[in-house]
C-alpha distance (Angstrom), angle and dihedral (degrees) to the residues before:
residue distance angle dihedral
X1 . . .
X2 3.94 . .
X3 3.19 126.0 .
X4 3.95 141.7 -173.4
X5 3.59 108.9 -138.0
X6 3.51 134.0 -179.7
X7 4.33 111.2 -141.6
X8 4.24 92.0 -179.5
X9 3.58 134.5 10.1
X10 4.16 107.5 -103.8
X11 3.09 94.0 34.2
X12 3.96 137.1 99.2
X13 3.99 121.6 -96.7
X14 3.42 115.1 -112.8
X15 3.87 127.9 -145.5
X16 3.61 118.0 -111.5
X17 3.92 141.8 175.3
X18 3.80 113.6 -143.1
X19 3.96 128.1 155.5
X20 3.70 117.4 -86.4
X21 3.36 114.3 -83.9
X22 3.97 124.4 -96.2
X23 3.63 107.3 -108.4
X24 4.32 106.6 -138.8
X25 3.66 119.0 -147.0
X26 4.09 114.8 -74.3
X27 3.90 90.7 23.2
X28 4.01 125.8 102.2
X29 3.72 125.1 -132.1
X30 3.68 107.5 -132.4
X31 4.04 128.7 -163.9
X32 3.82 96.1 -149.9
X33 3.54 121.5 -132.0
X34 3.49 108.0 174.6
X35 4.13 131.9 9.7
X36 3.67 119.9 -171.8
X37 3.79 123.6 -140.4
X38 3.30 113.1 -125.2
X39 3.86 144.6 -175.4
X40 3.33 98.4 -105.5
X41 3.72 92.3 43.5
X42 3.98 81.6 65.9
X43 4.29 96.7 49.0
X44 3.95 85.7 43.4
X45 4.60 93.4 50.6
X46 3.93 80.7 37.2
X47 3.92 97.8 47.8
X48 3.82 101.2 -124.7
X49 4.07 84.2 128.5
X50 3.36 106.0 61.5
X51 3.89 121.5 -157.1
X52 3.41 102.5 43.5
X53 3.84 121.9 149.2
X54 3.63 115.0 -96.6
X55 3.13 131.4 -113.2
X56 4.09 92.4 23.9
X57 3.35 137.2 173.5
X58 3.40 106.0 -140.9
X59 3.67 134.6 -159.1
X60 3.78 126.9 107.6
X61 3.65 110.3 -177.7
X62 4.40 97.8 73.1
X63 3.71 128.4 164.2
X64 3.76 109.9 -172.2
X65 4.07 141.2 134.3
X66 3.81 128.4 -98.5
X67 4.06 113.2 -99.8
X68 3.79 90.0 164.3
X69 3.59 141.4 22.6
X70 3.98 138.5 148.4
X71 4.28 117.8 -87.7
X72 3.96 95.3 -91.5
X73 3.92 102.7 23.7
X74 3.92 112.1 140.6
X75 4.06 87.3 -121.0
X76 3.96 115.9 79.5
X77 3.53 118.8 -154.4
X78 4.59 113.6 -83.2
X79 4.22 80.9 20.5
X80 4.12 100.8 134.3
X81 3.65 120.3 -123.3
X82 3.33 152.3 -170.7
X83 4.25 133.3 -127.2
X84 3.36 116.4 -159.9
X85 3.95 138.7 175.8
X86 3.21 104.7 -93.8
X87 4.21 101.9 72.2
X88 4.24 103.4 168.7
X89 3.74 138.8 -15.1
X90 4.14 124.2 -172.1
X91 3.40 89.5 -107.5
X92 3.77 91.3 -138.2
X93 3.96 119.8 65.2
X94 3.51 126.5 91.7
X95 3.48 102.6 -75.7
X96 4.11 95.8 43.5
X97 4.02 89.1 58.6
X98 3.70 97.5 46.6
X99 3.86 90.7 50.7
X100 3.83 93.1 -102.6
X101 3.99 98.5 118.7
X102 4.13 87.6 142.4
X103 4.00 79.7 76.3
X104 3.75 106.1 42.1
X105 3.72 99.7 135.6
X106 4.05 87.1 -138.2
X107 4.16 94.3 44.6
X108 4.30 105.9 134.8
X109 3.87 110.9 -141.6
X110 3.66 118.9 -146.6
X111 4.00 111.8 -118.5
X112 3.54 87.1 20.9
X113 3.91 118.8 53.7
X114 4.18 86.5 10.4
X115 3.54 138.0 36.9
X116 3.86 105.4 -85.2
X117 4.09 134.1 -176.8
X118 3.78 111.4 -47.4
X119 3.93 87.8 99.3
X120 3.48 144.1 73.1
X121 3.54 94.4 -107.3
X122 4.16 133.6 21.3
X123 3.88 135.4 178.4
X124 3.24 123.6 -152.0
X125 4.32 137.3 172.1
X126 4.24 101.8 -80.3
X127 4.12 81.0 -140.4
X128 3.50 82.1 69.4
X129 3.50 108.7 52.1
X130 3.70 143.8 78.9
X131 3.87 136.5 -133.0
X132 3.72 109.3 -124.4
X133 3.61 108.9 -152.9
X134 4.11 111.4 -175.5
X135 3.25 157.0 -82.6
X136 4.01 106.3 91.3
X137 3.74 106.8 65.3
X138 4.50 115.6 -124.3
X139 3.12 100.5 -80.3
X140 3.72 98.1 37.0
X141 3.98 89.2 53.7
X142 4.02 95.4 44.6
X143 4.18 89.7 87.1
X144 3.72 92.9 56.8
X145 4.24 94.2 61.8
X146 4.22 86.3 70.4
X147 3.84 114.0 -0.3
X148 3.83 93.8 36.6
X149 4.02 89.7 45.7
X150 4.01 99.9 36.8
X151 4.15 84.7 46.4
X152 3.89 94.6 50.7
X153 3.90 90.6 38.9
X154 4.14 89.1 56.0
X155 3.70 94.1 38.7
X156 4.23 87.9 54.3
X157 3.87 83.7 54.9
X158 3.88 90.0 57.0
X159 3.75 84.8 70.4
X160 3.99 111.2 -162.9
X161 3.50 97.5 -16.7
X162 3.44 118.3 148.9
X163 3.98 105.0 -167.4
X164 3.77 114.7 53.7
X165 3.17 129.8 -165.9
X166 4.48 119.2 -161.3
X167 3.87 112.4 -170.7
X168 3.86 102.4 -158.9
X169 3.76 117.0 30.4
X170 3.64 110.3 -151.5
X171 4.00 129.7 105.7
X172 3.87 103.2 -29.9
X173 3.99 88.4 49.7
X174 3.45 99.4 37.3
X175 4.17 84.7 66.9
X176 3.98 96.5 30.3
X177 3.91 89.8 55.8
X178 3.86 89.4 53.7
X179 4.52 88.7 46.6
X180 4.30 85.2 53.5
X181 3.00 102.1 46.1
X182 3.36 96.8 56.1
X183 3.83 95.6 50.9
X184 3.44 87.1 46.6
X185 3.54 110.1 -92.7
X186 3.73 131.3 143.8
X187 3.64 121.0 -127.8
X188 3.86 124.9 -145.1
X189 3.67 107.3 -168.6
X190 4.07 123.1 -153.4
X191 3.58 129.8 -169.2
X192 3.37 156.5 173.6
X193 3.90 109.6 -65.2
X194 3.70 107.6 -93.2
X195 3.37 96.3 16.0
X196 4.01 98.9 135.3
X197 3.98 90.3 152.5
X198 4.21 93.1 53.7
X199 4.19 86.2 43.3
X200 3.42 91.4 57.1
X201 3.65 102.7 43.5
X202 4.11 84.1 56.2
X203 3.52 91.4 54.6
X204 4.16 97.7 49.3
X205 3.79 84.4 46.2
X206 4.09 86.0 59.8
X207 3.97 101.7 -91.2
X208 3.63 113.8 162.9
X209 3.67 96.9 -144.1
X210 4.21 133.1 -3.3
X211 3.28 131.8 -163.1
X212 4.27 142.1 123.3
X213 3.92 129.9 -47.4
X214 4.03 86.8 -111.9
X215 3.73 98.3 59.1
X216 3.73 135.0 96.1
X217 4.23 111.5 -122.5
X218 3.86 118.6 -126.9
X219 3.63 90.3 -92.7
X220 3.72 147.5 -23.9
X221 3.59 122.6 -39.6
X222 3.39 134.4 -153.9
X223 3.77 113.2 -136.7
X224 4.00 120.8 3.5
X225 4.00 118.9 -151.4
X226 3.66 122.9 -155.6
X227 3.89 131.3 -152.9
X228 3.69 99.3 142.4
X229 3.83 96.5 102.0
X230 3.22 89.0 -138.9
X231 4.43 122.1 122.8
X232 3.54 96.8 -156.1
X233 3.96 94.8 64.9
X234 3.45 92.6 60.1
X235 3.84 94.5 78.1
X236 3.78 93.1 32.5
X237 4.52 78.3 58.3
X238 3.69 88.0 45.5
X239 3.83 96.2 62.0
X240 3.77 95.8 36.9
X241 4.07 85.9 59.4
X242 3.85 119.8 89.2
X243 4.08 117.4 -122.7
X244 3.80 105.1 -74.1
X245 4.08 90.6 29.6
X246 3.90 119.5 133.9
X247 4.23 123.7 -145.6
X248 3.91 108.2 -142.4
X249 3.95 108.4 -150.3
X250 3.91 93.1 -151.7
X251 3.78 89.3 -177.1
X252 3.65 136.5 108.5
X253 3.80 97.3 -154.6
X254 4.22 124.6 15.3
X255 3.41 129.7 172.2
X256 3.53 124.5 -112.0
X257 4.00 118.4 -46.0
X258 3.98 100.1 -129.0
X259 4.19 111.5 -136.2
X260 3.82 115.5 -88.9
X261 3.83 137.9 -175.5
X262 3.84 114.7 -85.1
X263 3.59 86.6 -130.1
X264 3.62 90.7 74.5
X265 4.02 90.8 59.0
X266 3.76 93.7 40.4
X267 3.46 125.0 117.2
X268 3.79 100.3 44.3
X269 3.83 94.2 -62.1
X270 3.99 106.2 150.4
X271 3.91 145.9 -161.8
X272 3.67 122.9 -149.7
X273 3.87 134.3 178.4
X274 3.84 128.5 -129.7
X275 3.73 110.9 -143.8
X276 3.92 118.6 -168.6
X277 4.08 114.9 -58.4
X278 3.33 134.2 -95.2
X279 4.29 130.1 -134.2
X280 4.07 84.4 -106.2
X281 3.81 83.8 68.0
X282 3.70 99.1 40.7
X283 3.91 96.1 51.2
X284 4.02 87.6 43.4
X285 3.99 99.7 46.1
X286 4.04 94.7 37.0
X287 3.82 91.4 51.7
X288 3.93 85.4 50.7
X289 3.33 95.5 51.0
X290 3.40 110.0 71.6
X291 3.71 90.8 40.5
X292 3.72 104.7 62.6
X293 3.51 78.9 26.3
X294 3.61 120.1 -119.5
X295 4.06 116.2 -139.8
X296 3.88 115.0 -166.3
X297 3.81 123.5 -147.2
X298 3.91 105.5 -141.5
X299 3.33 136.2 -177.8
X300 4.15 109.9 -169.2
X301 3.82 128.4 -135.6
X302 4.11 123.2 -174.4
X303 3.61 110.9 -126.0
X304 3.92 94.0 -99.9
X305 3.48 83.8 68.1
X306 3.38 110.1 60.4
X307 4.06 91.0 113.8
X308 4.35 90.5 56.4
X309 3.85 87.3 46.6
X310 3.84 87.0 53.7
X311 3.37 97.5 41.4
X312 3.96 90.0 54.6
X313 3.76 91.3 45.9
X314 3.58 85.6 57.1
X315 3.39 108.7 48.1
X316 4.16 84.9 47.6
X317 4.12 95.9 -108.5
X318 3.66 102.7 123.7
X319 3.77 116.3 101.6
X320 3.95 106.8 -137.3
X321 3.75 104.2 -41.5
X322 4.06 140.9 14.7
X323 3.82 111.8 -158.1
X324 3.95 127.3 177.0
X325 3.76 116.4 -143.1
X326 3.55 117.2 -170.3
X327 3.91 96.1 -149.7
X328 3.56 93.5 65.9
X329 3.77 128.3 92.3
X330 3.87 116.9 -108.1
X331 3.41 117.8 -131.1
């Protein structure tokens, strides 16, 4: 099969052909046929994550259809599927028995501590997985495995609030402006300065109000959700939140939060982290989906290309989502 494989952090993957992998008992073997590209793809390739397996094959957000499983697993053979983050946990620390497993210090991450979706083929624990029933095509559903999951995880720790704020409006917002506005939510959209193209995708998906990072919104807002990985918006979110508001860092890696008066976290404003996802969210958000429904923006990469589709995340030119599928010709 090929491969994309990264050898060393800051540098570019290279395409390889390897055997397919050994599937080990309780895991599925999985013909991949679509692999999102996600953030943290980009701060694993780039090395902002240390302690990642080398060489990897990353990619964490797969669609693809069972080849292999065990004699009783819950996934027949052609049934489509979905790879997430989140690979294992123990099962029994702290964290596993209080229904925290996205904390388990010994949790395995696909594309990270295993081989993930940048390949032909992938295996991964069945525990792990989901059943993808219709109606978005592969590659259409491949964005909702990290950005739709990670989006709807932050936007449950907004609580009730009404007003929302996303800093960064790429594939994570994209979905998680479609999820509020159908329970009612407003959306107040903030991008990069300049970016007139990313403002007005946010307002055809349903956003209240657009405009850059560096502005003040049209009033108050309740809760403010980060995934720009970017420090210096988190005090720029804490003064466009109302008394009692909350900032939700989305992100798995941000640079460094730059010192700020207390007064701007005074009266009971808060900042919370998101850390990885757990199946809870996964079963919730991907029977939501398809009932408000969810619509991905995509913009397709073959396989070969898994290093321009990175490079274009990175450099903040994708539209919504980049996803890699293997089946189509590289350039």
């Amino acid at each position: 099969m090929r491969a994309m494989v990264l050898h060393q952090a800051g540098q570019a993957l290279r395409e390889v052909h390897r055997d397919v992998p050994t599937r080990p008992p309780g895991h599925v073997l999985v013909r991949v046929a679509a692999c999102g590209v996600c953030r943290t793809d980009l701060h694993v390739v780039d090395g902002e994550l240390p302690g990642s397996r080398l060489p990897l094959v990353p990619g964490h957000e797969i669609v693809g259809y069972v080849v292999e499983s065990d004699a009783g697993s819950r996934f027949r053979r052609d049934q489509r599927v979905g790879i997430p983050w989140l690979g294992s946990t123990c099962g029994d620390c702290r964290y596993c028995r209080a229904g925290q497993e996205n904390l388990c210090e010994a949790a395995r991450f696909t594309g990270y501590d295993r081989d993930g979706g940048y390949a032909d083929y992938a295996i991964a624990d069945e525990r792990f997985c989901f059943p993808l029933p219709g109606p978005l095509d592969d590659a259409s559903a491949a964005p909702l495995l990290c950005a739709g999951l990670i989006g709807y995880r932050a936007l449950r720790k907004c609580g009730e609030a009404r007003t929302i704020g996303l800093y960064g409006f790429g594939a994570a917002a994209h979905i998680v402006t479609q999820v509020m506005a159908y329970e009612g939510r407003s959306t107040f959209a903030f991008t990069r300065p300049g970016d007139d193209a990313g403002q007005s995708f946010a307002r055809s998906l349903g956003a209240a109000w657009a405009g850059a990072s560096s502005e003040v919104p049209p009033e108050p807002l309740d809760a403010a959700i980060l995934f720009a990985p970017v420090g210096a918006l988190v005090p720029q979110a804490l003064r466009a939140v109302r008394p009692g508001g909350r900032v939700v860092c989305a992100g798995i890696h941000m640079s460094d939060i730059p010192a700020f008066p207390y007064e701007w976290l005074w009266r009971e404003r808060e900042i919370v982290s998101v850390a990885n996802l757990t199946r809870r969210d996964g079963e919730e958000f991907l029977g939501l989906a398809p009932r408000i429904p969810v619509r991905t923006t995509i913009e397709r990469f073959a396989l070969a290309d898994a290093n321009l589709a990175l490079d274009r995340l990175r450099r903040g030119a994708v539209t919504g989502a980049a996803v890699l599928v293997p089946e189509l010709s590289g350039s």
